[in-house]
PDB file of N, CA, C and O in Angstrom, chain B, residues numbered from 101:
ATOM      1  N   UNK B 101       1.524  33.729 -14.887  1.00  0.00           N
ATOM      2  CA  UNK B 101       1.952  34.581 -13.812  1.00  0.00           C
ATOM      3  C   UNK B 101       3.199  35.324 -14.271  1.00  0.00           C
ATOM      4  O   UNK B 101       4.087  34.779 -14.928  1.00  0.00           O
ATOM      5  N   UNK B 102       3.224  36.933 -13.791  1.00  0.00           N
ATOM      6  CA  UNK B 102       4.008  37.275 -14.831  1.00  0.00           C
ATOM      7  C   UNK B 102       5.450  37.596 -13.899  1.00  0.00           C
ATOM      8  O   UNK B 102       5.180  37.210 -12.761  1.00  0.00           O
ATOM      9  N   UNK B 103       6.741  38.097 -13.921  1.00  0.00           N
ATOM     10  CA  UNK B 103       7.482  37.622 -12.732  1.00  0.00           C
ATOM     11  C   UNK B 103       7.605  38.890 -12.056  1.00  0.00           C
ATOM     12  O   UNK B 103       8.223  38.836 -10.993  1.00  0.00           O
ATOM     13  N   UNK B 104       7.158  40.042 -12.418  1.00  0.00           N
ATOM     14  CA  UNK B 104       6.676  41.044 -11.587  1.00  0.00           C
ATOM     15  C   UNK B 104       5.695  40.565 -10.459  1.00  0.00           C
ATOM     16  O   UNK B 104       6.168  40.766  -9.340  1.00  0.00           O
ATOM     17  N   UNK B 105       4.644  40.074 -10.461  1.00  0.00           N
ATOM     18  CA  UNK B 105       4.017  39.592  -9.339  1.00  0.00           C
ATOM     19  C   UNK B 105       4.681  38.832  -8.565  1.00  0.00           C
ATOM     20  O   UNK B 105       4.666  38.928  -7.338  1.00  0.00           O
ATOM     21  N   UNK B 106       5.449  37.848  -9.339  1.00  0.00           N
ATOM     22  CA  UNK B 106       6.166  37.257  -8.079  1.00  0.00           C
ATOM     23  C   UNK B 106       7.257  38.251  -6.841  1.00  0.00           C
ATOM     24  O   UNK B 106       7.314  38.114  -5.619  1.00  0.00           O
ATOM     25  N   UNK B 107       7.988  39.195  -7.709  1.00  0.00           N
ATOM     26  CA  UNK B 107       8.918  40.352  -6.911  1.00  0.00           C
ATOM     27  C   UNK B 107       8.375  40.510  -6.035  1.00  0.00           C
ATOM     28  O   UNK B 107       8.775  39.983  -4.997  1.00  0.00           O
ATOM     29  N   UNK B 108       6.960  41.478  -6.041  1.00  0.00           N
ATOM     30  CA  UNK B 108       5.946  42.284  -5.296  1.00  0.00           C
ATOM     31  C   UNK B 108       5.666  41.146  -4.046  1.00  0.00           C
ATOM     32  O   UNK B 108       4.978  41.642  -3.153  1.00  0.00           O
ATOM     33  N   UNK B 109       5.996  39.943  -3.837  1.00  0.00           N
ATOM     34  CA  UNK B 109       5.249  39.286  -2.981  1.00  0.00           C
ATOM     35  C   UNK B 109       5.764  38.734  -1.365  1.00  0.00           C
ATOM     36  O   UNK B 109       6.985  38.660  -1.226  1.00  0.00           O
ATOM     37  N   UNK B 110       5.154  38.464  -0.516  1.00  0.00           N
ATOM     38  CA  UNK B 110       6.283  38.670   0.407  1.00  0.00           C
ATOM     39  C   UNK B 110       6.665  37.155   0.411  1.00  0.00           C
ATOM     40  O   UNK B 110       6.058  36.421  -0.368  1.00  0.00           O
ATOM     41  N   UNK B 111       7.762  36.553   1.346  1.00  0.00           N
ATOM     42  CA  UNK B 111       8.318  35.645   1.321  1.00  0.00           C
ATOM     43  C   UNK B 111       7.311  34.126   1.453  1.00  0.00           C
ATOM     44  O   UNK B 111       7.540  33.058   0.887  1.00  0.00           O
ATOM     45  N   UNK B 112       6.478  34.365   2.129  1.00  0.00           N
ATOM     46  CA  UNK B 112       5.360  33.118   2.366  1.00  0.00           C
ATOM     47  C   UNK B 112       4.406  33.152   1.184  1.00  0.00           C
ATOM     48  O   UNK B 112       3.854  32.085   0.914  1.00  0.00           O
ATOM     49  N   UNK B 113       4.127  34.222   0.435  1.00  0.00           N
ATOM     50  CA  UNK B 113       3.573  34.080  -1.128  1.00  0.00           C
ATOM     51  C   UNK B 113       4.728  33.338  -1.881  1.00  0.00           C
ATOM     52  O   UNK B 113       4.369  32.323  -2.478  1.00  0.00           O
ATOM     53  N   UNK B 114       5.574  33.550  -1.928  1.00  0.00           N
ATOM     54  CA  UNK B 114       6.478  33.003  -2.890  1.00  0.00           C
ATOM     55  C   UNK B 114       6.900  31.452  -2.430  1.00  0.00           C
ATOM     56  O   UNK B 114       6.696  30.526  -3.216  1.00  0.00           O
ATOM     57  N   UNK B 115       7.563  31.186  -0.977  1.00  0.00           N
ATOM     58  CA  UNK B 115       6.813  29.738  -0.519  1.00  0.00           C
ATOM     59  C   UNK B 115       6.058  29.135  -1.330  1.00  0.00           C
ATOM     60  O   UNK B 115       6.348  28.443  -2.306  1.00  0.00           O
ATOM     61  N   UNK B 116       4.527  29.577  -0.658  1.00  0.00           N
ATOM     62  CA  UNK B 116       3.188  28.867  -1.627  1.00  0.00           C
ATOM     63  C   UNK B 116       3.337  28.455  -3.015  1.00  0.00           C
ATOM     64  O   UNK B 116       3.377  27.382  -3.617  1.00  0.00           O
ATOM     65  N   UNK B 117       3.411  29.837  -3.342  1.00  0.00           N
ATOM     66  CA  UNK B 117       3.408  29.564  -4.854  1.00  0.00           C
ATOM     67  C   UNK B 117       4.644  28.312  -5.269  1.00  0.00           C
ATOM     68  O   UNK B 117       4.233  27.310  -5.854  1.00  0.00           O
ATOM     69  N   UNK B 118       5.986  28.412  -4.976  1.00  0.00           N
ATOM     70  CA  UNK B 118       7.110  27.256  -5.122  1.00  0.00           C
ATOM     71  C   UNK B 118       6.274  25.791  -4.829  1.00  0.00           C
ATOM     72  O   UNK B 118       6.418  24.761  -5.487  1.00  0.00           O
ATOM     73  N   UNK B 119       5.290  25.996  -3.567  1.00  0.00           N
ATOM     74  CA  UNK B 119       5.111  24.536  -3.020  1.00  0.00           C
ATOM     75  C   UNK B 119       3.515  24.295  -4.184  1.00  0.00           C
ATOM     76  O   UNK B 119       3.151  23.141  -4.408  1.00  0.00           O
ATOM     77  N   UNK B 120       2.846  25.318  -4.716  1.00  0.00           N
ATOM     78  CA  UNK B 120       2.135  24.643  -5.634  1.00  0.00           C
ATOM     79  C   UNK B 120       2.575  24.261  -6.990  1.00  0.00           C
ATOM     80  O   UNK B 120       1.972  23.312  -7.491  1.00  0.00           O
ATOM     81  N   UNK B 121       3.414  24.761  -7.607  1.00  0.00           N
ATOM     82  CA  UNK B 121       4.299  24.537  -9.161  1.00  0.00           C
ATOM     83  C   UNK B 121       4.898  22.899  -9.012  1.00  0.00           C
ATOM     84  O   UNK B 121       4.649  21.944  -9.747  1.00  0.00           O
ATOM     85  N   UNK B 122       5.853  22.958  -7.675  1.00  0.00           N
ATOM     86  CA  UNK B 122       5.902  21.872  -6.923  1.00  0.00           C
ATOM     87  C   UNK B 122       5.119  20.838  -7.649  1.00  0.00           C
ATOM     88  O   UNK B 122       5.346  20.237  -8.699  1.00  0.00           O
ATOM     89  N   UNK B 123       4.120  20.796  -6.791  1.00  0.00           N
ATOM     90  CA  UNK B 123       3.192  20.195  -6.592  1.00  0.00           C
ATOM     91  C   UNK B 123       2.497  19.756  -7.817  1.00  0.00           C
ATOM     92  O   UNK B 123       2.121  18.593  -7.962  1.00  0.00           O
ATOM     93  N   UNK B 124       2.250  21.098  -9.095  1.00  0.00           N
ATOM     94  CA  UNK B 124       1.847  20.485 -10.203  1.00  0.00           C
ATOM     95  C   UNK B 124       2.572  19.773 -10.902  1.00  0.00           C
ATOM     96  O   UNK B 124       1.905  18.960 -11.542  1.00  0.00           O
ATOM     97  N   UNK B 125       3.844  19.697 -11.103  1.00  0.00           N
ATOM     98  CA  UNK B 125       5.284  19.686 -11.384  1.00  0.00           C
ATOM     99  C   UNK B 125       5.518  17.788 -11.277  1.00  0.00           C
ATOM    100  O   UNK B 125       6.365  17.123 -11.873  1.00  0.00           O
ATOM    101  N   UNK B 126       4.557  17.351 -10.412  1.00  0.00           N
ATOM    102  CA  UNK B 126       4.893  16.251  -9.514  1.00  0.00           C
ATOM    103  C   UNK B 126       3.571  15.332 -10.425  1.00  0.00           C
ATOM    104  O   UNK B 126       3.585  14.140 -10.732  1.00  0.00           O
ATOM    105  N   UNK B 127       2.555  16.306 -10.684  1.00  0.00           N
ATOM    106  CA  UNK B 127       1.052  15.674 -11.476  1.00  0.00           C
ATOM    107  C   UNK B 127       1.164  15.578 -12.404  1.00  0.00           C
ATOM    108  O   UNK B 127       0.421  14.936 -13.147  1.00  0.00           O
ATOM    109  N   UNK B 128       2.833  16.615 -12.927  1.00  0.00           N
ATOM    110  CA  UNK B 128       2.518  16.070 -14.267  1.00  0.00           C
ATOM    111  C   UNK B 128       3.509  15.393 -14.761  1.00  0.00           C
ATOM    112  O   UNK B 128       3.761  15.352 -15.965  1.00  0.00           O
ATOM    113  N   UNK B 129       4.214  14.751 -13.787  1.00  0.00           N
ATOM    114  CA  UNK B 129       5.141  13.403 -14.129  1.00  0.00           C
ATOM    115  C   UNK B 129       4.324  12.327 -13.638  1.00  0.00           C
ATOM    116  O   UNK B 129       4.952  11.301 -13.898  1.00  0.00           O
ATOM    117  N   UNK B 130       3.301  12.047 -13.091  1.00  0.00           N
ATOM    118  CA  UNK B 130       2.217  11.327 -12.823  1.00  0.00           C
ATOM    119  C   UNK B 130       1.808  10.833 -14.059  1.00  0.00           C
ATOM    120  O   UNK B 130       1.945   9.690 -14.495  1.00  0.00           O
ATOM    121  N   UNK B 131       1.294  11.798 -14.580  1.00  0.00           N
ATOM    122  CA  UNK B 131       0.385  12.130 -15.769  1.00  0.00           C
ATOM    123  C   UNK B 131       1.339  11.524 -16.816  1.00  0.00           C
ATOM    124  O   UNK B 131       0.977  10.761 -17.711  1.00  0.00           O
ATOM    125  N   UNK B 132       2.392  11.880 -16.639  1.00  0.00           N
ATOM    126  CA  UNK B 132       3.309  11.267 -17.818  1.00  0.00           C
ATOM    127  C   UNK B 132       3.534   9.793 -17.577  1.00  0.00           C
ATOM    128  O   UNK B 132       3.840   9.161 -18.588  1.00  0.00           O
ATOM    129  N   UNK B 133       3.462   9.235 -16.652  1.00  0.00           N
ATOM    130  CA  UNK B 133       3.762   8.103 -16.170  1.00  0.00           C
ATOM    131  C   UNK B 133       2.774   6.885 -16.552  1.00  0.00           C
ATOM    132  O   UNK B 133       3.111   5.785 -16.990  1.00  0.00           O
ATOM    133  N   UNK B 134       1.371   7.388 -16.256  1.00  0.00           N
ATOM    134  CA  UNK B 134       0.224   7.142 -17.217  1.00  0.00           C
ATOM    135  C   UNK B 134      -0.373   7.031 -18.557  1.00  0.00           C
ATOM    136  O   UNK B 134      -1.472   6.594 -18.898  1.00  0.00           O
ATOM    137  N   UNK B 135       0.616   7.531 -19.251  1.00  0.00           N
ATOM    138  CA  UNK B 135       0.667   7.950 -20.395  1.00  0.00           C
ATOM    139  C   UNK B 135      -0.914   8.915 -20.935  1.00  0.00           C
ATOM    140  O   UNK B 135      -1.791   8.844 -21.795  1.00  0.00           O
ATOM    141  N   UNK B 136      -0.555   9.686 -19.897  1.00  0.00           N
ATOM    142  CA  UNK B 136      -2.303  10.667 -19.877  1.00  0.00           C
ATOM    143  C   UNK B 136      -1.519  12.319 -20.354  1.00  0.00           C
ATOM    144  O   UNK B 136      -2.158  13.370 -20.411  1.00  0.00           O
ATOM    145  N   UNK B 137      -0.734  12.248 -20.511  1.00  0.00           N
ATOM    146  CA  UNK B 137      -0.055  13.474 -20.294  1.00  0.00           C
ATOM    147  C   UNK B 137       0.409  13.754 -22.241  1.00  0.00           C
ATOM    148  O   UNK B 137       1.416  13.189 -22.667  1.00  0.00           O
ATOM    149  N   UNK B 138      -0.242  14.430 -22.969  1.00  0.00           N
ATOM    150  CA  UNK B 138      -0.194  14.541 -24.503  1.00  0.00           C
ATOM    151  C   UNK B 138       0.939  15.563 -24.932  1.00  0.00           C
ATOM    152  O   UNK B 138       1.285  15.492 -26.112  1.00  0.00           O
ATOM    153  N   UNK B 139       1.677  16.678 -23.982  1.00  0.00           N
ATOM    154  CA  UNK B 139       2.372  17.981 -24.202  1.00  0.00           C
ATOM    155  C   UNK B 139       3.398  17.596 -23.171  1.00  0.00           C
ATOM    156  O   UNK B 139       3.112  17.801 -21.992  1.00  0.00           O
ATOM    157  N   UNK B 140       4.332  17.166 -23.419  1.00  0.00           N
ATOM    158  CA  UNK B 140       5.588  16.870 -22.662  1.00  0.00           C
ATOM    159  C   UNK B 140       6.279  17.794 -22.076  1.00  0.00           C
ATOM    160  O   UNK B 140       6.976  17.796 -21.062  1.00  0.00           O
ATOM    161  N   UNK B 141       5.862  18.957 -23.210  1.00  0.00           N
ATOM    162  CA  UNK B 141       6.454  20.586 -22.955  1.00  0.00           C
ATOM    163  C   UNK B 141       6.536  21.049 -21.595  1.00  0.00           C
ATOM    164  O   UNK B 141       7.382  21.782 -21.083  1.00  0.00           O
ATOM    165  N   UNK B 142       5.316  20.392 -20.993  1.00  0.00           N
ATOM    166  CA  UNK B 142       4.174  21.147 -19.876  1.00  0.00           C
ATOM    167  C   UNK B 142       5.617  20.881 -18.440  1.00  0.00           C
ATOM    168  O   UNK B 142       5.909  21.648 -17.522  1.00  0.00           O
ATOM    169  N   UNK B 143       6.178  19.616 -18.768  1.00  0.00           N
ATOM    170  CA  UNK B 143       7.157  19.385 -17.376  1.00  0.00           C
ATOM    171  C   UNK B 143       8.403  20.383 -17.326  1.00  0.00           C
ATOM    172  O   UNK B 143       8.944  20.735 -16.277  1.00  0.00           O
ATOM    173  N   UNK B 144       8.852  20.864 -18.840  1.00  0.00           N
ATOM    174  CA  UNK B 144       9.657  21.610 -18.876  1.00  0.00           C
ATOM    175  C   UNK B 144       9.462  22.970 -18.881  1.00  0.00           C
ATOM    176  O   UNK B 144      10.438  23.512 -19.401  1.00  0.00           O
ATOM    177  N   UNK B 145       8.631  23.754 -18.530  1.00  0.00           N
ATOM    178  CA  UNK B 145       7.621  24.323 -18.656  1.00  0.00           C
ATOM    179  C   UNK B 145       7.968  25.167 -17.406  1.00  0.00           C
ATOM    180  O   UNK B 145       8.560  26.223 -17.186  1.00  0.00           O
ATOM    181  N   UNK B 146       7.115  23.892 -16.449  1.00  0.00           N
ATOM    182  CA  UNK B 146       6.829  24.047 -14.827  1.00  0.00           C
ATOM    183  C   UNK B 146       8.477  23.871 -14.242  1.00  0.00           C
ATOM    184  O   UNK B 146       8.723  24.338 -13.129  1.00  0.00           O
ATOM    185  N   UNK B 147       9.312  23.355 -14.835  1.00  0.00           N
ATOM    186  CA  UNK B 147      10.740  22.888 -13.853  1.00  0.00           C
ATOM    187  C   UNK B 147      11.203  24.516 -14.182  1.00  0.00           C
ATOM    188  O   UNK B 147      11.727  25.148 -13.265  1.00  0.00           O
ATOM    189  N   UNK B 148      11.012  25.113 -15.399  1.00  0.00           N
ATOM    190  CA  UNK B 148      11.314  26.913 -15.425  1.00  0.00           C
ATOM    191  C   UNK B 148      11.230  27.755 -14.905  1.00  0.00           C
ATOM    192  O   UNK B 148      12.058  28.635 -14.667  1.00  0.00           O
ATOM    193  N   UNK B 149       9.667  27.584 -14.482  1.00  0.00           N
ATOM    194  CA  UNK B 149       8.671  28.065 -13.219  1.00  0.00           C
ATOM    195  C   UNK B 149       9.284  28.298 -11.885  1.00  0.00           C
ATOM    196  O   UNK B 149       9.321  29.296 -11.167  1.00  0.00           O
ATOM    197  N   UNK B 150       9.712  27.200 -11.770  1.00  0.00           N
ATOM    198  CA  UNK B 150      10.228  26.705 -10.304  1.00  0.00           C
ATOM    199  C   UNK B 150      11.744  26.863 -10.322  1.00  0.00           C
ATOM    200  O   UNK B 150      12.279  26.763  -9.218  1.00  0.00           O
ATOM    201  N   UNK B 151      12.529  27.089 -11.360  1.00  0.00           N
ATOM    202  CA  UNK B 151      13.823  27.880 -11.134  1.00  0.00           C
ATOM    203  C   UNK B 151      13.217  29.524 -11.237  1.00  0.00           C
ATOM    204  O   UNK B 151      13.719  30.080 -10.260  1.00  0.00           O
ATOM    205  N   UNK B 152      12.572  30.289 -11.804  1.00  0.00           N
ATOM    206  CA  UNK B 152      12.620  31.306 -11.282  1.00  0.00           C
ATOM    207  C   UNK B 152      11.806  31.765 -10.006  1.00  0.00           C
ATOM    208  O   UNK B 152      12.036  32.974  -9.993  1.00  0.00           O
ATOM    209  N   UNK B 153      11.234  31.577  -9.252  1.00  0.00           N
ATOM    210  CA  UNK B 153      10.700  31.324  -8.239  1.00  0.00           C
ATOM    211  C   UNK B 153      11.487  30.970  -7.208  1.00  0.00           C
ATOM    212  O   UNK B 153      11.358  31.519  -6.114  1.00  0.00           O
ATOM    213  N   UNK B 154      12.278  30.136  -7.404  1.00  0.00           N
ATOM    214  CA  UNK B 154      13.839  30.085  -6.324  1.00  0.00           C
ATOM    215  C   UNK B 154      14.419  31.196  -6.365  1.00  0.00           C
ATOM    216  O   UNK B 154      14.490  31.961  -5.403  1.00  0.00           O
ATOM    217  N   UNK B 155      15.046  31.471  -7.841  1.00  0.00           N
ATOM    218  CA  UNK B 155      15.281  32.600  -7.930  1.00  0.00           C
ATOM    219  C   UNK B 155      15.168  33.944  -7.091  1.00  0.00           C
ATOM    220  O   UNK B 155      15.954  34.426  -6.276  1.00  0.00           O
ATOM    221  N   UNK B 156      14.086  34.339  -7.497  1.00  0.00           N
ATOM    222  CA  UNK B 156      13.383  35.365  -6.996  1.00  0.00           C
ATOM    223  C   UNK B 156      13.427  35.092  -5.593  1.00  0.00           C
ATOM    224  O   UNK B 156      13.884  36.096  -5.048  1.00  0.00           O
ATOM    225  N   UNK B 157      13.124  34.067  -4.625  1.00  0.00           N
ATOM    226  CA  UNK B 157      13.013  34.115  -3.523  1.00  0.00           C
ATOM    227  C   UNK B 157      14.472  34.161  -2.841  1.00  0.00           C
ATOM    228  O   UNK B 157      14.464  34.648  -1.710  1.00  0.00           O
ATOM    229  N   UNK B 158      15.323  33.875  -3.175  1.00  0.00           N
ATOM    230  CA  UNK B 158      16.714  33.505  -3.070  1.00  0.00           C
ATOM    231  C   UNK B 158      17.544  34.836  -3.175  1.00  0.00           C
ATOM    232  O   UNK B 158      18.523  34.964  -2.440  1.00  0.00           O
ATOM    233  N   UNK B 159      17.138  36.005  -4.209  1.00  0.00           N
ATOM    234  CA  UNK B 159      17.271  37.008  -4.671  1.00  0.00           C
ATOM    235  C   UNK B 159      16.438  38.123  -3.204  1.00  0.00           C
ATOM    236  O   UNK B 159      16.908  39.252  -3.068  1.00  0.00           O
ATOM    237  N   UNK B 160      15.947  37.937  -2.802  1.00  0.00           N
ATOM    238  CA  UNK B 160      15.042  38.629  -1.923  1.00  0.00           C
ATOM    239  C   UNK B 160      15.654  38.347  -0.627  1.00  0.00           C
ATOM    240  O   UNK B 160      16.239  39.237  -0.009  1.00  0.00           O
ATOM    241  N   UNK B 161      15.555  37.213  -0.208  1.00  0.00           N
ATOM    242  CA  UNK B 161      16.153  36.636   1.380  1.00  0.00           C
ATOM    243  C   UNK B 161      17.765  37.479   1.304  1.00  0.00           C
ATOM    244  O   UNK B 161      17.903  38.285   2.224  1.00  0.00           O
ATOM    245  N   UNK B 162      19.125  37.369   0.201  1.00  0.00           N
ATOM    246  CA  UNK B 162      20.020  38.098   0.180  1.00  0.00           C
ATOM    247  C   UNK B 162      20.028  39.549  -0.230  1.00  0.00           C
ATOM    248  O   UNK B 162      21.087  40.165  -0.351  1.00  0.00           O
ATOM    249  N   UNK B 163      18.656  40.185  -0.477  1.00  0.00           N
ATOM    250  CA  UNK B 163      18.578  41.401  -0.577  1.00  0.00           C
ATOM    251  C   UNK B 163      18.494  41.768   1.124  1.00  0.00           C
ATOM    252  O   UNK B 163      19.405  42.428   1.622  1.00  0.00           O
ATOM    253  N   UNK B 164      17.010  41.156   2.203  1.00  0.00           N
ATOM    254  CA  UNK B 164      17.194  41.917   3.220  1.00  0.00           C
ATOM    255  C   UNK B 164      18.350  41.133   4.105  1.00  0.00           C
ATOM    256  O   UNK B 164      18.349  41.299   5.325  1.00  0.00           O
ATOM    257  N   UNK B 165      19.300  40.312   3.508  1.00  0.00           N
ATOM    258  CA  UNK B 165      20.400  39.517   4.539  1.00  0.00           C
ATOM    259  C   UNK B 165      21.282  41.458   4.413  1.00  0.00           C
ATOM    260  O   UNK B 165      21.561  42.191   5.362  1.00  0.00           O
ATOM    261  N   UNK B 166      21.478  41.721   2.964  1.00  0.00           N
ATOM    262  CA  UNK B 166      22.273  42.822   3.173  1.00  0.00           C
ATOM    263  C   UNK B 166      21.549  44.062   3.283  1.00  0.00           C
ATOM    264  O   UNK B 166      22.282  44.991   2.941  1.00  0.00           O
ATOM    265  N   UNK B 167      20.633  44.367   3.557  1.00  0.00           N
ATOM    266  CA  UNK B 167      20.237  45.754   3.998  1.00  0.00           C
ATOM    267  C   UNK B 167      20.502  45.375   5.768  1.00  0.00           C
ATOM    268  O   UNK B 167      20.929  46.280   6.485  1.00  0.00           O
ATOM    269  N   UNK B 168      20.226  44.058   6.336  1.00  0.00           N
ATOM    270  CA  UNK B 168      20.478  44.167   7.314  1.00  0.00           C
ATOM    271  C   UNK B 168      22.058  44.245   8.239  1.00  0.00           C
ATOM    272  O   UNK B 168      22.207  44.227   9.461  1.00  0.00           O
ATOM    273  N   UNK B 169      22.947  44.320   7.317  1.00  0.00           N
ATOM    274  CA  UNK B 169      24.323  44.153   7.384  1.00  0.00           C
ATOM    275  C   UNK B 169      24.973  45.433   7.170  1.00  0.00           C
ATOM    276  O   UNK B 169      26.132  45.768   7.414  1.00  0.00           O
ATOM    277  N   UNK B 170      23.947  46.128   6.635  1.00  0.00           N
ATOM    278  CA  UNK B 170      24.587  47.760   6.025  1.00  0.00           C
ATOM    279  C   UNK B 170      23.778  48.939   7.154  1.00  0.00           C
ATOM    280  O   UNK B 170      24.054  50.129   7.307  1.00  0.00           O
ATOM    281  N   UNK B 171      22.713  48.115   7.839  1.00  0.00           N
ATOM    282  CA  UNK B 171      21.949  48.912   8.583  1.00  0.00           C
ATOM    283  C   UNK B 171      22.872  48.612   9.927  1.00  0.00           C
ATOM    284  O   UNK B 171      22.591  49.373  10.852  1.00  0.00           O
ATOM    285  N   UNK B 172      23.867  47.698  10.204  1.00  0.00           N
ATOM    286  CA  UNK B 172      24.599  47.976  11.419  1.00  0.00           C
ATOM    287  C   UNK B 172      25.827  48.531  11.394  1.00  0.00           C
ATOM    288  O   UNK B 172      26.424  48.755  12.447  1.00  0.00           O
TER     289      UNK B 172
END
């Protein structure tokens, strides 16, 4: 996913998407836990994922906090 798509998306896409990375994020410390998990990479990977994705959403919520502050 490239992080242009994430920009373009509105706030409940970017939600989702956080709560599925999440979510894989969580399978694959499972997976590691099991010792099923062969690419260790994969957790550091997804925890990247999920800082820019905050990011971006975090970046967006204080974009319209100040258009709405400049619009009064």
């Amino acid at each position: 996913m490239a992080d242009n798509s994430i920009n373009a998306s509105s706030d409940s896409d970017v939600l989702a998407q956080l709560e599925e990375a999440q979510e894989a994020l969580q399978n694959l410390r499972f997976q590691k836990s099991m010792q099923q998990l062969e690419d260790l990479s994969q957790i550091k990977k997804m925890k990247k994922k999920i800082a820019r994705i905050k990011t971006i959403f975090y970046q967006q919520k204080n974009l319209k906090k100040s258009k709405k502050v400049s619009d009064v």
